[in-house]
Structures are given as structure tokens and as C-alpha cells.
N, C-alpha and C positions, 0 to 999 in steps of 0.2 A: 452497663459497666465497662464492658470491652470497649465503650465508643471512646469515655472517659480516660481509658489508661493507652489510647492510640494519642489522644493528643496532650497527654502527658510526656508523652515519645518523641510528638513530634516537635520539627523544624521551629514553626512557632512559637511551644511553650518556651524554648530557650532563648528566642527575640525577645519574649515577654520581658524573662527574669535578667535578661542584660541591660535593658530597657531601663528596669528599674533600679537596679546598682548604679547604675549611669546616674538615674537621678537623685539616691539617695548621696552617691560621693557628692557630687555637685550643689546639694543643698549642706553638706556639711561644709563644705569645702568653703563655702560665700557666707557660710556663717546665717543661714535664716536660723529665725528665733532668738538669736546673741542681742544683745542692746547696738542698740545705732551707736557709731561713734563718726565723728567729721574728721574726713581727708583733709589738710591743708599744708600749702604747699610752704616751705623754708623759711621762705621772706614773709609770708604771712605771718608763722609761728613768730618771727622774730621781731614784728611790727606789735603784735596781742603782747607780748613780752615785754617790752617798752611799753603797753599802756596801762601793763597791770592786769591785766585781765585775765592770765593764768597763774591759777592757786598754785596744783604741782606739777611735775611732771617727772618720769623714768627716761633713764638714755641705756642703752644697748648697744653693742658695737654687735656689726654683721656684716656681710661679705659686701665689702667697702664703705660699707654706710653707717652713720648710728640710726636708729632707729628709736623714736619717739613716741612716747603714751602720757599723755596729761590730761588734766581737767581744768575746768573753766573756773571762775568764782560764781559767775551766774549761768543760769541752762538761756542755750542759742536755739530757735528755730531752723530748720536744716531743712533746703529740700532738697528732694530726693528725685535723681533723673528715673524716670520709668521707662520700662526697659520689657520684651516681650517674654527672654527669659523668665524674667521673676516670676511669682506667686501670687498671682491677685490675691491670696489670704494674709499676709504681708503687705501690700503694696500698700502706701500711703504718700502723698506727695509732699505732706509738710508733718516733719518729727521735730521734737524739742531735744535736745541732750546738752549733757557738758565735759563729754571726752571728746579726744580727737587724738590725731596720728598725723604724727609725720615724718620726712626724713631728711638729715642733713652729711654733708662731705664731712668728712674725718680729717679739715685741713685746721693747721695752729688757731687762725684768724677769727675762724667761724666758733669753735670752740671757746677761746678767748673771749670773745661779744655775748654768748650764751651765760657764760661765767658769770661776766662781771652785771648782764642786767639782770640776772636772777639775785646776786647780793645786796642789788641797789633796791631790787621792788620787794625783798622780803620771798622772793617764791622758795618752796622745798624743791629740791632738787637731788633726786636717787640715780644711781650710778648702778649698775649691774653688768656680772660677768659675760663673757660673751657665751651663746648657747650653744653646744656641742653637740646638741641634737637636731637643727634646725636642716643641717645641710643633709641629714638622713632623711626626715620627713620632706625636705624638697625634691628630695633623689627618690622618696618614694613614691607623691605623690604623682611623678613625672613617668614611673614606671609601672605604675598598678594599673591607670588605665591601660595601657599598652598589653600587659598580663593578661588581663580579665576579657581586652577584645581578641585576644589569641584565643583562650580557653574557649569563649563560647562561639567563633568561628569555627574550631575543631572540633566541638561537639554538634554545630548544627550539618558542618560537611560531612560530620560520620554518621548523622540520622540522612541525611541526604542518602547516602552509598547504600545504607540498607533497604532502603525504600526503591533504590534503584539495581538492588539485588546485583552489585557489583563487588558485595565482601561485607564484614564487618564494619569497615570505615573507609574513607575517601581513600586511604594510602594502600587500602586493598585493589586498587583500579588494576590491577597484574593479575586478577585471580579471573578463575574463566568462569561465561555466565550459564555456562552448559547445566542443563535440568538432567534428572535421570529419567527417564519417563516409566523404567518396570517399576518402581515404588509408586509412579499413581493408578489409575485405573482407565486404560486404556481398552476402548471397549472393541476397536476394527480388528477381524480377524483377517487371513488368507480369503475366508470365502464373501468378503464381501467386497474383493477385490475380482474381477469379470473381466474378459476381455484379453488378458495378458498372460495365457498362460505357460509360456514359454517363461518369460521371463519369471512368472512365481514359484516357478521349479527352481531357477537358479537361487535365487534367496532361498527355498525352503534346504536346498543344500545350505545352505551357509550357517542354515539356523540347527541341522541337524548336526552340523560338525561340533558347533559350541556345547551341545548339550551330549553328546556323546561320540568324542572324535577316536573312540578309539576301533569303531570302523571302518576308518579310514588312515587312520596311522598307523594298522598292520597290513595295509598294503605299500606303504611310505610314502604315502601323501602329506603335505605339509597342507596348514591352514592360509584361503589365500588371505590375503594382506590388505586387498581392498577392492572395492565394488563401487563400479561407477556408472550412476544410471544416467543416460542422455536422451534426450525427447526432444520434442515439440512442447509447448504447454498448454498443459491441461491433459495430459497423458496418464495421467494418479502416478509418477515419481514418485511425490511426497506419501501420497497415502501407499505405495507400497512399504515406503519404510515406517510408516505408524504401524503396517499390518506386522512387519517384522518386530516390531516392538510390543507387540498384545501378543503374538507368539512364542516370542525369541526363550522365555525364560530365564533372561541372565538379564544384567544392568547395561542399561540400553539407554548412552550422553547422546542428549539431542542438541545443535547448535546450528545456528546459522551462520554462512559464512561472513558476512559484513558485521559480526559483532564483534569479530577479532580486532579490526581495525579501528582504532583510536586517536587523538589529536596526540596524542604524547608517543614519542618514538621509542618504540619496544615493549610496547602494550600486548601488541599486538600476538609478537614472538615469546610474550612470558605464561599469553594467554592460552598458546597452544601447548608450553610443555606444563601447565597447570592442568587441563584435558586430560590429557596422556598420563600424567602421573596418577589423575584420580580414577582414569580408566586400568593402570596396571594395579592399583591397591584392587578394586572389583573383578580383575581379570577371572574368567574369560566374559567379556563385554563385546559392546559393540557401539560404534562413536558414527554420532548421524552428521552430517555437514551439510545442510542446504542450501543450494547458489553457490556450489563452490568457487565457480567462477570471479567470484567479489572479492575472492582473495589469490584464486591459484592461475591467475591470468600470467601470461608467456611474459617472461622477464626480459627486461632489452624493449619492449616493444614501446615505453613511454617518451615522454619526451625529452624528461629530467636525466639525470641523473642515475645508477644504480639501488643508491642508498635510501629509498626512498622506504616509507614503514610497512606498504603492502608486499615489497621482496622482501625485506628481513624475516614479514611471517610467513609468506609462501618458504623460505629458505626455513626457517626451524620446521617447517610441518612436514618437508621432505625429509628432512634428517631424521624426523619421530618417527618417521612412518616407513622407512628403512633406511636404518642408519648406523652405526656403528655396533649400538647394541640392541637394537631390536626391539620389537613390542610383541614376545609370544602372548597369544591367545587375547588377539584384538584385532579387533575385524574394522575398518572405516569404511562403511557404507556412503557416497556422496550422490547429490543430485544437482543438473545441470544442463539446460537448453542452451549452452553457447562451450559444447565441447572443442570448437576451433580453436577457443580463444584459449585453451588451457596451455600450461608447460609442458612441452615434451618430456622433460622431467618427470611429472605430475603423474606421465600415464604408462611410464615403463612396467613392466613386470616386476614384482617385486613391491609394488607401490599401489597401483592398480591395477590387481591382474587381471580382471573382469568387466569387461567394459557391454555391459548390457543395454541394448538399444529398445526402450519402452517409445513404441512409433503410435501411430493412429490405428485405432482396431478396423479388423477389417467387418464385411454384414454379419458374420458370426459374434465377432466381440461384440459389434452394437448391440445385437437380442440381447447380449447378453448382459452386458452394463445398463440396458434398458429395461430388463426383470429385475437388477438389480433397485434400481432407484425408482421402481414401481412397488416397491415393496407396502410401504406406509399411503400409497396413492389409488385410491377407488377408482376405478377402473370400470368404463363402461362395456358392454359386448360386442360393438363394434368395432373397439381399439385391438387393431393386430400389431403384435409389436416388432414383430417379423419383416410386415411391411412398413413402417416406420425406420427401420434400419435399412433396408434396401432405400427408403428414401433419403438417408440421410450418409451420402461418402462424405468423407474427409472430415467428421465430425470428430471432434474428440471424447474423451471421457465429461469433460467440463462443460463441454457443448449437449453431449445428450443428459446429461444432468441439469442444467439452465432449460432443456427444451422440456421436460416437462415439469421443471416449478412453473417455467411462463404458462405449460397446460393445464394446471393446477388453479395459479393467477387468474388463467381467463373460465375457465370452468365458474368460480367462484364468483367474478365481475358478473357472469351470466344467470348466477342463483341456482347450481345446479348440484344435483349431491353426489356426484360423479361425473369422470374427465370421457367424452365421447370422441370420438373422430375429428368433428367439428374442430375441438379445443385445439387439438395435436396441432392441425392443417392451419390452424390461427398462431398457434405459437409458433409454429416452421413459419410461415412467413414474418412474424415477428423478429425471430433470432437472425435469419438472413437479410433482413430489408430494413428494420425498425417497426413500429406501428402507424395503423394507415392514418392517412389524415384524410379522412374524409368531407371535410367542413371546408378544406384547401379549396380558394378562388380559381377559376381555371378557366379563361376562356375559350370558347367552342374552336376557335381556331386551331390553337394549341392543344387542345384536347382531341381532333382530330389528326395533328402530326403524330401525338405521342401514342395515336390507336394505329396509325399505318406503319409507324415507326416499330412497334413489338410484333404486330402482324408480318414484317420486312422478317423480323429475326423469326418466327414462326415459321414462316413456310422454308426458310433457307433450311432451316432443323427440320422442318418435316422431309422434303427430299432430301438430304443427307444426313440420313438418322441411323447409318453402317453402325456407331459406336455410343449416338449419344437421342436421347430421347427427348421431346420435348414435354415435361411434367405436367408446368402452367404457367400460365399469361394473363398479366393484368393489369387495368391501366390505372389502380386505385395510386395513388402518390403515397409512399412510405420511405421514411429516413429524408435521402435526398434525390431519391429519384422520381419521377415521371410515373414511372412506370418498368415493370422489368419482366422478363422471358427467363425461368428455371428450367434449363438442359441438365439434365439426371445422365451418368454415365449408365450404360444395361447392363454393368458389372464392375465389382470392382477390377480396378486397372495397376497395374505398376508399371507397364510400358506400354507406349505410344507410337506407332508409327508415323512415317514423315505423310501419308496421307492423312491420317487420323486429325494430326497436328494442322496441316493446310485446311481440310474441314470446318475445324473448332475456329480459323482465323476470319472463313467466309462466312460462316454463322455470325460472328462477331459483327461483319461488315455491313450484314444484311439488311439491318433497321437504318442507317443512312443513305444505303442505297433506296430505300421503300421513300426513304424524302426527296430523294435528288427526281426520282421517278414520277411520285405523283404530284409533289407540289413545286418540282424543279426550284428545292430551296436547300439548304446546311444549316442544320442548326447545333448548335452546343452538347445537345442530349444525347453525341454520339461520343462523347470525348473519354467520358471509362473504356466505353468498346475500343476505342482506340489505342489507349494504353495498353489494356492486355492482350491485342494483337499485336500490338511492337513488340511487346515483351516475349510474346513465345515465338516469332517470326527470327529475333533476334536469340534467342536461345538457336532457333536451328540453326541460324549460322554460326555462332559464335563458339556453341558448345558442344552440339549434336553431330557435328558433321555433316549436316545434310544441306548443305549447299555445293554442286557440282562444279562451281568457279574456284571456290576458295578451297575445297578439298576437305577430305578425312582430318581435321589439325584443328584443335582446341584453343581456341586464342582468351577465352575470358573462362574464368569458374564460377564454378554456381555456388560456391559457397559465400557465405554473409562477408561482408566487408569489414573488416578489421583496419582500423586506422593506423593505430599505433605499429601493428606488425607494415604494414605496405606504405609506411610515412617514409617517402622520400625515393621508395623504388621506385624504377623508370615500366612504362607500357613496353607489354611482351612482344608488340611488334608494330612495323612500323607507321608512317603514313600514309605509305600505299595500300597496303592491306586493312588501314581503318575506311582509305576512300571505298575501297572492294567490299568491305564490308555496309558501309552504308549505303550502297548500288546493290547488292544485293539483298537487305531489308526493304528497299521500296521496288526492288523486282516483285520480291514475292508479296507485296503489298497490294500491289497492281495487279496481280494474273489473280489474287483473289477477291481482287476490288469487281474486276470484269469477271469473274466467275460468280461472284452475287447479281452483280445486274444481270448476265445470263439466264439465273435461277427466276429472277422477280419478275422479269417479263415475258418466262416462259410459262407461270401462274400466278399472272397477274390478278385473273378471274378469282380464284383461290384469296389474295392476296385482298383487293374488297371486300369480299365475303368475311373472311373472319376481323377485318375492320369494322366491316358495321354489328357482327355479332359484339366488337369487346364494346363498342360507344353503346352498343343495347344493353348488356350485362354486366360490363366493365372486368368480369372475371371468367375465364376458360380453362377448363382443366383438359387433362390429359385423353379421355375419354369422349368430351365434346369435340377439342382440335380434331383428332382423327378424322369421326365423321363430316366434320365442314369440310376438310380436305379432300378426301376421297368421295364424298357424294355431296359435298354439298348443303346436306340438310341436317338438322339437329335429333339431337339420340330420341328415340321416342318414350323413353324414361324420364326426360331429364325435366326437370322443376325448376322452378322460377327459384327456390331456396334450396339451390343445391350449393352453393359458395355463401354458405352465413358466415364463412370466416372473413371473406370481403364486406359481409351489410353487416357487422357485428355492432351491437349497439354502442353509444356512447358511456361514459360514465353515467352522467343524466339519467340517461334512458335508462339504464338497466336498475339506478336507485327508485325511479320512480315506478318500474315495473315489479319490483321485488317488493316495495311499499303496498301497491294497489294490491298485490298477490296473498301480505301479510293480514292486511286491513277484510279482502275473504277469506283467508282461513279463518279470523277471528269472527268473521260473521258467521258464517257455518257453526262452526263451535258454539256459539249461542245459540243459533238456532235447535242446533245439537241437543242444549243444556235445558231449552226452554220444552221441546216435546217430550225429554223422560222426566221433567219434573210435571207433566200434565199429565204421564202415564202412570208417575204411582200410585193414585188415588183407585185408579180402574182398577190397577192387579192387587189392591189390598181390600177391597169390597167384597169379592168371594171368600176370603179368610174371617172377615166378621161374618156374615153370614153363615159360616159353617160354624 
């Protein structure tokens, strides 16, 4: 019944019913069902007249014409043009009749001729007033459609707007799309938020002031004004402010910032004091903004114009949000990974007093958002999740959330009723690499560069391993590489020395040096390496200061490029200083180019050895490298099925392994089924007998 009065509602049932007035006017209007009557033209009527051959006929005077309705003495066959409008129930090509129509000028002449041959052939001939209601029913006929396609335009665009929850009808497009979220059921609290908890201290302030500020406003604290969280993404921004919202207790407008802005100018700016004013009727509230950046981007920076629609509504939402008269007791909470790009405006005090930096957790947050999303996930005894976080820097929230549904994923691809070690160490390589392809063509030629080529980056990490570790190496081909070498930092880090950094650049350089060496060839498979060695080579001079030519002086920022703001400024310095600069990126290029071939042929021995281990195994972990490097020989624990995350089956495989597995357990169970039905007979013997 509710399906039935939804499209009673909708858009289409009122095409329908337009559809049909359309066709009912139109069939009245052409006269279906009326008797046939014959058009003919003036000269014609006036020739049938002369020959006698109309009995009578009517004259009407009309707007300039007379108009004529007679009949025949005898009935005319009539055909009839067919036409795709018409009515196939109607339609006939040949009718009989003996009326007709037609019309003549209202001059002396023609009137006179009509006269006099109607008295000479005997016809009747009626005269009639002219109609005083013709020219209303033409006036109306010419207006009703017009009316009726208005009407049901405006009722299918006002079913339109509600379905698109922009108001009651199309002319509501000014009303904002903001949801409240405390009226639904919002189930995230604070504690399912992990990882951040500096930052959920400041929200949980925010949340206690709403609910009870008056221990804080007897010390004269004011409420602040607004809370701006900036991150990276995938940092939970967004899910801190759901958590504020299943907490907050008060009405909590959630919005996105790109819904404010619309094709029509001033959408935008009516849409925000629409917000604000439903937020001050609910006051004390709390107004969510997500992606502020979509709309509170640095004005001046485009290419246009001032007047454009996204500064009119960044301009109304600074004046809401302190502006002449204020918004006591409303809090705007906003979220946004491109804080550069906002209005200085935007982030005064007073506006956004709080500007909370939600960054990447560090190994503590990870346990910790790793308990967290292990929550609903079986868990084998093996999986430490402790060590899993140590394995995993620069991860974010999103990232160790994704790493164990893919552990989840592959546990399940494997038939197993819980996530082990195995999975984890298959989905870490998955979320970094993509998944392996193992079925990949590869010949042995290539497949021996790309074993001496990781082996190159191996051993350069194993003797310069001050800062960073080498985890694992493998030459299985995943995403688009070859093959790759994962260096683990031995700690989290947030600064780097300029050794540290020259290090990380000869590790990089290592695996082309292992080609230039053994097979005195270059190949392509070193061209990432080489990227993120320019790139950090280039940070030291550029930004770090650590270039002894160019000095302590900051010539480029590391912050993200912004077009609009930097459109048309000139470079900070000159062309000598950019030649200085790129002399000294390929200095330090070179003293770490020859600092790798250093390392590579001073273990070189080393440097075979774990080549022919990766082309025997294709995967080394962290535990096996060691011992090839330092002795030489392989762990005496170690098993041919110690990397199932590298021989991990196919889809295939594992359907037709889960199949063979289902098809015994069902065999057993019969088997099962077949010896206690042979053993009731025996344990029910003694009981007759007794």
C-alpha cells in the first residue's frame, strides 16, 4: 500500500494525468465522434451553387470572414486524409455526408453572387448574428493549454524538490539540506574512537560546555565559536564529529560543504543563514561542515571575478559565524585536509578558535585503532596486534581499517574460521603493493635482474640499517612493480637527520646499482627509486637547509600548491640560484650513486647469495635476510611454507580446495550417521532381554 501511494506522489503519476487532458482537450477540440462534415474551399461552394446542388445553408459573420454551414440535396462520398494523430477507432478513408463548411470575404461582390444564385436555384439561405462568445472560447482554447502545462510543470518540479530533500517545492531551492543527526540514532561514541586522544579531549570540552556551561562561565569563559579539525585523510575527522554527535546531547546540523553551492547565484548564501537560523531556533547546538574547504577557500585566489557564488557564501558564513549579532550558543565544528587553501578570514579567532590538528597515529594509536576494528573480527593466537602496529608507520586510521577487512577477505578466500598471522602479512602486502600476480609471464632473464635488483636494495639496508630496517623482499610482481624491498623505520620518527636522509637516498639507489654491476645494463625498474630520491635530495636543498653551497635559506615550501593563490607570482629566486640548485641535487646524487656501488662491491658475495635465495623462494623476510647476510646460511627453523602470503592460493584453488574439504566433511557425517544407526540395534538388545 505504501508502494501504491509513493507513486501516487510521484513525478510520473502527474506526466500521466497531463498526458491525458492533453488528449482528452484534443479529441474534443477535432471534434472525434461529431458527424463528418466536408471542407470546401469558396470557389468551390460557389460552382455546387450554380449547379444546384446545395439545398441550404447558414452565414455567420466572424473575425473578418463569413463563415458557412450548409448541406447538400444528395449525400457526397468524402475521403478522408489519414493522419497519425487520429484514432484508428475513427479512422475510415472513405465517409458519405451532406454538410460542409466553408468560408468567404465579407466584400460587396462576393456577397452579391451568393445572393442572387441562392434566389435563382431556390436555396434557403439563413443569416445569423455574429457570436460574441467565439473570440472568448478562442482566447481560451489558446490559453488553457498554456495554464494546465504550467500547473503540472509546478507540481512535477515540487515532487521533484521533495524527493531531492531541497524543501517543499522547487522554489524552496534557498532552504539548507542540513539533517539534524541527534533525532536519529547515532550509534559511534567517544570510545570507539582510538588513537587521537588529545584531540577527543578538546571535543569532549566542547561537548561539556553545551550541556553544562555554567562551569565555565563562572570563571568567564566564553563558548568558542568554532572547531576546525585538519588532517591527512583518513585520520577519523569525520568520525570524530559522528562521535560528537551520539555524545553531544543537543541538535547536532550535519552538512557538507559542496551542498551550499548551487548553479543559481545566492543559493548558496541563503543556504547558510537558513542553517544558522535553524541552528539558533535549537540553540545550544552544534553545526557539522564537512570539506569545508568546497566553499571557505581564500577569496581573490580565482581567476574570475570577486562576485562569483562560492565568495558570496564563504562571505555570509563569516558574517553568521561572527558577525554583527552573533550566534550565542552554537558551536561549528568543520572538517578539512586542504587547511592552506582556507580564508585567513575563516580562521581568526573568534570564528575558528580551535584549530585541532587530527595527524597520523603514532605505534600506540595504531594498537590502538587496531583493538578497535578487531572488535567483530576472530582472531587467531598468533596475531599480535602490537606487532602489527610497529609494522605498520604512516598508516592511518583508514589504512589499518582497510588492512584488516583485506585480512578478513583473505582469511575467508583461504576457508578459515579465523584471521592468523598469515592473513595480516598477505593483506600488508596487498594494501602496499596490490595483489600478487603470480600467473605473470616473466622471463628468466628479467626475472633474474629484478632478484639482483631487490637484493641491490637489501644489502645497501642491511649495512646502513642506523635508522631503518629491512622487513621484506620479494620478487612476486604486485600492482605494477617487479618486485619490491619494505624498509620499516625502528621507531616512529618525526625528524630526520641530514645523514639519515642521504642514507634513505643510497638505499634507494641500490637496486640499479646491483644492474649496472652485475649485468652492466639500466633498466626502467629503477625509475620510482629515482623519483623519491630526487624528491628528498631536493627537499634538502631546497627546504631543509642542508646544502653547504646554498646555505641555511628556504627557497621552495613544502606545502601543497595552490594555483589560484600563486597564479601569476613570480619564483622566489633567481636563475642562478635555481642553476645552484640543480648542481647541487645531482652532487648529492652522485656521492650517493658512488656510495651504493661502494656498499654493492664491497658485498658483493652477500649480494648473490640472497639473489639466488629470492629466485629459490621468491620471498625473504626479515629474520631469514639477517642470517644470509651475516653468515651466510638460512635459519635452521625456517620452512619451505614460511611465506604462504607469497604461495597464497588462487581463487580457483582455494574454491576447489574448500569444495574437496566440504564434499569430506560430508563424507564423514555419513559415515558418522551410518555406524550409530548400526549401533542401535546392539544397545537396545539388553533392554529386551531384561
Amino acid at each position: 500500500m505504501k508502494k501504491n501511494n509513493n507513486f501516487f506522489k510521484s513525478s510520473g503519476f502527474w506526466i500521466l494525468i497531463f498526458l491525458a487532458v492533453i488528449g482528452v482537450v484534443t479529441m474534443m477540440t477535432r471534434g472525434v465522434g461529431n458527424q463528418t462534415s466536408q471542407a470546401v474551399t469558396s470557389t468551390e461552394f460557389i460552382r455546387n451553387l450554380e449547379n444546384e446542388e446545395i439545398k441550404e445553408f447558414t452565414m455567420q459573420p466572424g473575425a473578418g470572414v463569413w463563415d458557412i454551414v450548409g448541406e447538400y440535396r444528395e449525400e457526397r462520398e468524402v475521403e478522408k486524409e489519414s493522419s497519425t494523430s487520429d484514432l484508428i477507432l475513427f479512422d475510415d478513408s472513405k465517409q458519405s455526408t451532406k454538410s460542409f463548411t466553408t468560408r468567404v470575404l465579407p466584400n460587396d461582390a462576393t456577397l452579391s453572387r451568393i445572393g442572387e444564385l441562392s434566389e435563382q436555384n431556390d436555396t434557403d439561405v439563413t443569416i445569423l448574428e455574429q457570436d460574441q462568445s467565439g473570440a472568448w472560447i478562442s482566447l481560451l482554447f489558446t490559453i488553457l493549454p498554456l495554464v494546465i502545462f504550467v500547473f503540472f510543470m509546478y507540481m512535477m518540479m515540487g515532487q521533484g524538490g521533495n524527493q531531492g530533500g531541497g524543501g517543499r517545492n522547487v522554489m524552496n531551492f534557498g532552504k539548507t539540506k542540513s539533517e539534524d543527526m541527534s533525532k536519529k540514532n547515532v550509534k559511534i561514541r567517544f570510545s570507539d574512537v582510538a588513537g587521537a586522544e588529545e584531540e577527543k579531549q578538546e571535543l569532549v570540552e566542547v561537548v561539556e560546555f553545551l550541556k553544562d556551561p555554567r562551569r565555565f562561565t563562572a570563571l568567564g569563559a566564553r563558548i568558542p565559536a568554532g572547531v576546525l579539525l585538519e588532517g591527512p585523510p583518513g585520520t577519523g575527522k569525520t568520525l570524530l564529529a559522528k562521535a560528537v554527535a551520539g555524545e553531544a546531547g543537543v541538535p547536532f546540523f550535519s552538512i557538507s560543504g559542496s551542498e551550499f553551492v548551487e548553479m543559481f547565484v545566492g543559493v548558496g548564501a541563503s543556504r547558510v543563514r537558513d542553517l544558522f537560523e535553524n541552528a539558533k531556533k535549537a540553540a545550544p547546538a552544534i553545526i557539522f561542515i564537512d570539506e569545508i574547504d568546497a566553499v571557505g577557500r581564500q577569496r581573490g585566489a580565482g581567476m574570475g571575478g570577486g562576485h562569483d557564488e562560492r565568495e558570496q557564501t564563504l562571505n555570509q558564513l563569516l558574517v553568521e559565524m561572527d558577525g554583527f549579532q552573533g550566534n550565542e550558543g552554537i558551536i561549528v565544528i568543520a572538517a578539512t585536509n586542504r587547511s592552506d587553501v582556507l580564508d585567513p578570514a575563516l580562521l581568526r579567532p573568534g570564528r575558528f578558535d580551535r584549530q585541532i590538528l587530527v595527524g597520523r597515529p603514532d605505534v600506540k594509536g595504531r594498537e590502538a585503532i587496531l583493538k578497535v576494528h578487531a572488535r567483530n573480527k576472530p582472531l587467531a593466537n598468533d596475531v599480535d596486534l602490537k606487532v602489527v602496529a610497529q609494522q605498520t608507520p604512516g598508516f592511518s586510521g583508514a589504512d589499518l581499517e582497510n588492512l584488516l577487512n583485506e585480512a578478513a577477505l583473505v582469511a575467508a578466500r583461504r576457508d578459515k574460521t579465523k584471521i592468523d598471522a598469515l592473513d595480516i602479512d598477505e593483506a600488508h602486502d596487498r594494501v602496499i603493493a596490490g595483489p600478487a600476480k603470480k600467473d605473470k609471464v616473466i622471463s628468466k632473464r628479467e626475472r633474474n635482474m629484478v632478484a639482483y635488483h631487490e637484493a641491490g636494495h637489501t644489502v645497501v639496508g642491511m649495512v646502513l640499517s642506523d635508522a631503518r630496517t629491512v622487513h621484506k623482499v620479494t620478487i612476486v610482481p604486485r600492482g605494477r612493480a617487479g618486485g619490491y624491498a619494505i624498509m620499516l623505520p625502528k621507531e616512529d620518527r618525526f625528524l630526520m637527520t641530514k645523514e639519515e636522509m642521504f642514507e634513505q637516498v643510497v638505499g634507494l639507489l641500490g637496486g640499479r646499482l646491483a644492474e649496472e654491476i652485475v649485468f652492466n645494463a639500466q633498466t626502467t625498474g629503477a625509475s620510482n627509486d629515482f623519483q623519491q630520491a630526487t624528491a628528498l635530495v631536493r627537499s634538502m636543498v631546497t627546504e631543509y637547509g642542508m646544502s653547504d653551497k646554498l646555505g641555511t635559506v628556504q627557497y621552495e615550501g613544502n606545502s601543497q600548491v595552490f594555483v589560484g593563490r600563486d597564479y601569476g607570482s613570480k619564483r622566489a629566486y633567481s636563475e642562478d640560484i635555481a642553476y645552484q640548485i640543480d648542481s647541487e641535487v645531482r652532487r648529492i646524487m652522485g656521492e650517493a650513486h658512488d656510495k651504493a656501488r661502494e656498499i654493492i662491491m664491497e658485498h658483493r658475495s652477500q649480494l648473490n647469495l640472497i639473489a639466488e635465495k629470492l629466485l629459490e623462494l621468491e620471498t625473504l623476510d626479515e629474520k631469514t635476510i639477517k642470517s644470509l647476510f651475516e653468515t651466510g646460511l638460512m635459519p635452521a627453523e625456517n620452512k619451505e611454507d614460511e611465506f604462504p602470503s607469497e604461495s597464497a592460493a588462487s581463487f580457483d584453488e582455494a574454491k576447489r580446495a574448500r569444495e574437496k574439504k566440504e564434499a569430506q566433511r560430508a563424507e564423514e557425517q555419513e559415515q558418522a550417521e551410518e555406524k550409530r544407526t548400526e549401533a542401535l540395534p546392539e544397545e537396545s538388545t539388553p533392554s529386551e532381554e531384561e
